[in-house]
N, C-alpha and C positions, 0 to 999 in steps of 0.2 A: 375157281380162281387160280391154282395151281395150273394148270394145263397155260395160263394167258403170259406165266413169267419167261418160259423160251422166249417167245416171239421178241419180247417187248425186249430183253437182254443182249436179240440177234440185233432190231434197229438201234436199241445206244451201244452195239460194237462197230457199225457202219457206218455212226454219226461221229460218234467220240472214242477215236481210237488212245486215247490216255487212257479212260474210263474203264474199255474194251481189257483191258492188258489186266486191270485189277479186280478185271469181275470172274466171278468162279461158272456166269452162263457165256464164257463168252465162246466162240468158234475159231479156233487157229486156223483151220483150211483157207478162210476168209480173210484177212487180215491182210491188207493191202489190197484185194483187190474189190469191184465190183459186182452183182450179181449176175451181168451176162458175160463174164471170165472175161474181161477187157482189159488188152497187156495198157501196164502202167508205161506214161513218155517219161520221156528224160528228168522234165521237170520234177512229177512226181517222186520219180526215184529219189531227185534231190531233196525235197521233202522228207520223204522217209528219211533218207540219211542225216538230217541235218538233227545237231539237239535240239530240246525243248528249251525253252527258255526258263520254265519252272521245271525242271528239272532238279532234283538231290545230288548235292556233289557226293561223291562216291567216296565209299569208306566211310560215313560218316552214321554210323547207328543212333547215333542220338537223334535224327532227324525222323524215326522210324515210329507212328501213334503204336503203342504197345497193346492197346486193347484191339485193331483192326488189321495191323501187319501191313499199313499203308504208306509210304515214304511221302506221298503227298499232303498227309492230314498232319505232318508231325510239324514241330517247329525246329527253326533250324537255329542254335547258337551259334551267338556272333560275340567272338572274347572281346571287342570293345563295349559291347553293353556294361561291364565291369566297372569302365572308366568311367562311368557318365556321371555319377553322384560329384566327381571329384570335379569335374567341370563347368560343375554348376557355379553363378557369378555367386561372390560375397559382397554382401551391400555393406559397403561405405563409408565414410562422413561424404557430403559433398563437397566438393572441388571447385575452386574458381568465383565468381562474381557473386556480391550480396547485397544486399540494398544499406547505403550508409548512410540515408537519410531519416528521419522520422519526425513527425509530430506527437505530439504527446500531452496528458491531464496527468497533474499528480494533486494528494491530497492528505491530509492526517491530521493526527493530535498531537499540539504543542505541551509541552509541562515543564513548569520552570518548580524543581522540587522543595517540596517543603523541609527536608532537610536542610538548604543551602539558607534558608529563611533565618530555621531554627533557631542556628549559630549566633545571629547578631539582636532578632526578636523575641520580646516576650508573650508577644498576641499580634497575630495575622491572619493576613486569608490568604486563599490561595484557591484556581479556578481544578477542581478532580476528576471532572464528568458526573459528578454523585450528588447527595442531598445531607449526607454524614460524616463528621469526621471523624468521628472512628475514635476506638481508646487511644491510640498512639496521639490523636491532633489533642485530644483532651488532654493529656499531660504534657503536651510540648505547645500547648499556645496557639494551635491552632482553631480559629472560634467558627469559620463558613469557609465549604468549599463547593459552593454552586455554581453552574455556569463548564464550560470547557474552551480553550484558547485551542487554534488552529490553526492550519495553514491550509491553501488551496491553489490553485495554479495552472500554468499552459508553458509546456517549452519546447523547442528545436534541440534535437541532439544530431551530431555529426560524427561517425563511427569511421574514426581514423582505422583502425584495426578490427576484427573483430574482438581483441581485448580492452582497444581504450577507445573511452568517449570524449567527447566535448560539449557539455551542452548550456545552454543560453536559455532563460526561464524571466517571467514574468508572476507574479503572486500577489496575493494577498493574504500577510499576515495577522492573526486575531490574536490579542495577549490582554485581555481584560477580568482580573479578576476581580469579586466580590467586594462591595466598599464593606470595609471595616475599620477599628481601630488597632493602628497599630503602635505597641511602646518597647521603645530600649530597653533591653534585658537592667540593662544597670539604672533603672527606671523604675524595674519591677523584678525583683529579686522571685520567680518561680519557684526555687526550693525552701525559702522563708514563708514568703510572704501572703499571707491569709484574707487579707481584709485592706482597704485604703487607708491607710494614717496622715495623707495629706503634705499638700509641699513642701519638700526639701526633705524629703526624705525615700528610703527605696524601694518603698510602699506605694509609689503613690500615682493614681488614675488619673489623677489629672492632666499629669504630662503626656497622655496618649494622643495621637492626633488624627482625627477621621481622615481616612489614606483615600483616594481615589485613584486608582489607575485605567486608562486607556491610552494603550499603545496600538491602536490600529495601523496598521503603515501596506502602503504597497511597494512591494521587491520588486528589483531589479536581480539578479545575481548570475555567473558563471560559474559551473563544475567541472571538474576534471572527476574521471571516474576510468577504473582498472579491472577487468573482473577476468579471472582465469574459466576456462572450459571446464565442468562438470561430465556433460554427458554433449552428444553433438551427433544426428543423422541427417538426410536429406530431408525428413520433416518440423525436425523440432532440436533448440539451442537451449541449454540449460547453462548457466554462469552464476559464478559468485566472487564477492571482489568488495570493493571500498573504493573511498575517495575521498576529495573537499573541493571547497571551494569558496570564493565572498562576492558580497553585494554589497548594497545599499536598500534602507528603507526607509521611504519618504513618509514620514508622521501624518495621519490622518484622522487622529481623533482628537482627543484633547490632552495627553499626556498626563501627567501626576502634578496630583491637588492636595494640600495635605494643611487641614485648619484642627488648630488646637480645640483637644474638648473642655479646656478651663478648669480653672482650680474649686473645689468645693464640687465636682461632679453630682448629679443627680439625671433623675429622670422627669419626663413630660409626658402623657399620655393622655388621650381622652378628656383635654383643655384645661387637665393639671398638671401643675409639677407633684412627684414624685418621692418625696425625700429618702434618703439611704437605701435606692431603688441601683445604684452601681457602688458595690462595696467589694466586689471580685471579680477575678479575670474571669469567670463565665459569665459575668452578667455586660461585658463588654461586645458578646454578641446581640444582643438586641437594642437599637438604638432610640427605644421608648424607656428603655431602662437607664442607660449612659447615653444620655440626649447631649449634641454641641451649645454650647451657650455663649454668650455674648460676655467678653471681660475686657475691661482695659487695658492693652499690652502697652506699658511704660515704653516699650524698646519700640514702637511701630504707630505711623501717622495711620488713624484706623480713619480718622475722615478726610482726609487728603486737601487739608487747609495749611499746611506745612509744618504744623505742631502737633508733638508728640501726646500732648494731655489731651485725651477725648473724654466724653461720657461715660460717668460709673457705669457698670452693672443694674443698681439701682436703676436710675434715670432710664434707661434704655426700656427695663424692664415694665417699668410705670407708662413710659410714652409709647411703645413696641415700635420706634424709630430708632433707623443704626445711625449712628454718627455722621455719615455721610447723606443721610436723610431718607434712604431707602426704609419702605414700610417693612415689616418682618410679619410672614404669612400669620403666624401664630399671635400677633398682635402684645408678644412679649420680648424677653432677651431670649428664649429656646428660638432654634432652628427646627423647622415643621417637618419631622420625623417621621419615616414608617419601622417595620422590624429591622429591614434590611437597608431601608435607603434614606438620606436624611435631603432637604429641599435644597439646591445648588446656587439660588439665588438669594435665601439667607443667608449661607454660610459665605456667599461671596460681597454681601453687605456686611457681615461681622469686619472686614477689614484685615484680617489676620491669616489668610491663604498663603499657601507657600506653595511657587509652580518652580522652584530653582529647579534643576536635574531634567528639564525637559527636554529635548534636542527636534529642532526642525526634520533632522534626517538622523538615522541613525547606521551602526557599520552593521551586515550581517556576516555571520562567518557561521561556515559549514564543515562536518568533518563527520563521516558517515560510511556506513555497511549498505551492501547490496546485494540483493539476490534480483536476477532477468530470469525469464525463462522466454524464447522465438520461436511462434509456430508458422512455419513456413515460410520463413524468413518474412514475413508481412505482418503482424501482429504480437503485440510483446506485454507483457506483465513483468511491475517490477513493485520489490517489496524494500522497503528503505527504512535505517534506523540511526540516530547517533545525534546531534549537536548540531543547532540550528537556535543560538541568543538563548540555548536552553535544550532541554531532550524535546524528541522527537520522533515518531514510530508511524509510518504511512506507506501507501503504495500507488502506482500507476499506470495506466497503459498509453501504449506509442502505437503508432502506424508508422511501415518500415515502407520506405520508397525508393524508385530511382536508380538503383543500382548503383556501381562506379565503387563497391569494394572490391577487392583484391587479395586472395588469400597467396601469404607470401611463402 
């Protein structure tokens, strides 16, 4: 094997004379020329003379492979490699046009609190999300808080800036809570009062009056809304901010209904009366216990013949006919009761309903916190909280379109 490395070392000095120059077989006497001593032309010589193109600039030992003594194997430094980290681009916020239009769903829970209640009643409801009210509703009057009030909706927002909106909405709002009884604190003394002792005095159950509310209504309303930058890249807008704004809502339920539960309260159940079955404000949560009944209100035409003297109590009760001639389910003077709900067509033959405070349309007004966050300038989630006829805590998503922002 040894004897075969000459040969093979003389053809790559004749083939590749770079190669030729760094091999330790290679032959000087040869070098430029060919094997039948053939003088080199002009050209060739030019050849010779000229440099290589991979050539080592000169003086430059660093370009030198230390393990081989090769100037062609080494690498060669170049001092602007240095600079290069520093030229690297830094990304951004983006720049220039953003989509200022969107559609959008929003949605959440209404709650009108039962603190605000508290102040003026002595037994209420109110709609919680839950099925308990809890110690606090237990000493403050609260009897049911089933059911939850809401809001729901679709709007157009128009993004003057990226910090201010405009936006235009469409809803439906749900504000119905639980029928109960409700009595004026100065009706029913809470920190005295133990037990019913009956009219004209501030004891007394009777002057409660089964409350019904449904304000169903569908909104109309505008927002103005402001939110400063958070965080902001070419994929994603994080903002938070505030705002207001008002509507209108057009009533679509039946509004508040509110008929006296009559003097001498008792209960009806199970095709009896009940006697000293509502003697406290917790027994005003079940209305088999403090059933509505049927009384003669001096002050009010209960049969709409234009005189104010109707049918005792008695008589109604014997006949199970209201004054006005309506059958009454129960075939007595009670209104046909369940726990929670009592029959709408007795109590609206009893004569005695009160729907004053209803309003056809009602004012909305808004005044609210916001968090957005924009991914990709095309899709948005938004978290909202504050005053809407009452608190309110919900969220929603938009579709961003269209372009025609302008960052200034």
């Amino acid at each position: 094997m040894r004897l075969l490395l000459p040969p093979i070392a003389l053809a790559t000095s004749l083939l590749i004379p770079a190669a030729a120059e760094a091999s330790p077989f290679s032959v000087p006497s040869l070098r430029g020329f060919d094997l039948v001593h053939s003088q080199p032309t002009e050209d060739a010589g030019d050849e010779l003379d000229a440099p290589e193109d991979d050539a080592v600039p000169t003086g430059d030992e660093s370009a030198i492979d230390p393990t081989t003594g090769d100037p062609t194997e080494g690498e060669i430094l170049d001092d602007d490699d240095d600079d290069d980290d520093d030229d690297l681009p830094v990304r951004k916020p983006k720049k220039g046009d953003f989509n200022a239009n969107a559609f959008g769903l929003y949605g959440g829970i209404h709650l009108v609190p039962s603190y605000f209640l508290n102040t003026a009643l002595a037994s209420y409801s109110n709609s919680l999300c839950r099925n308990k009210v809890g110690k606090w509703g237990e000493e403050n009057g609260l009897v049911k808080v089933q059911g939850c009030n809401y809001y729901v909706g679709g709007n157009y927002t128009r993004r003057v800036s990226r910090a201010f909106d405009v936006n235009v909405g469409l809803g439906y709002l749900h504000i119905q809570p639980p029928d109960s009884l409700w009595i004026d604190k100065d009706e029913w003394k809470r920190e005295s009062c133990t037990s019913d002792t009956g009219s004209g005095t501030s004891c007394n159950l009777g002057a409660a009056d089964y409350t019904k509310i449904d304000l169903r209504m569908f909104t109309a309303e505008v927002n103005f809304v402001g939110r400063g930058t958070l965080y902001r890249n070419a994929d994603i807008e994080i903002q938070l901010g505030g705002g207001g704004g008002v509507g209108l809502g057009v009533l679509i339920g039946e509004g508040v209904a509110r008929t006296p539960l009559g003097p001498n309260p008792s209960g009806f159940s199970g095709g009896m009366e009940t006697p000293g079955s509502c003697q406290t404000l917790a027994d005003t949560a079940d209305f088999r216990k403090c059933t509505p009944r049927y009384f003669d209100d001096a002050d009010i035409d209960q049969s709409g013949d234009g005189f104010k003297m109707d049918l005792s109590r008695e008589q109604v009760h014997i006949a199970g006919v209201a004054p006005n001639g309506t059958k009454i389910s129960t075939e007595n003077s009670f209104a046909g009761c369940t726990k929670d709900k009592c029959n709408g067509s007795d109590l609206a033959a009893f004569g005695t309903t009160e729907t004053g405070g209803t309003w056809p349309v009602y004012p909305v007004i808004n005044i609210f916190g916001s968090f957005r966050m924009i991914v990709k300038d095309v899709f948005g989630i938004t978290i909202d909280g504050g005053i809407k006829n009452g608190f309110f805590f919900g969220g929603g998503m938009q579709y961003y379109f269209g372009g025609g922002g302008k960052d200034k």
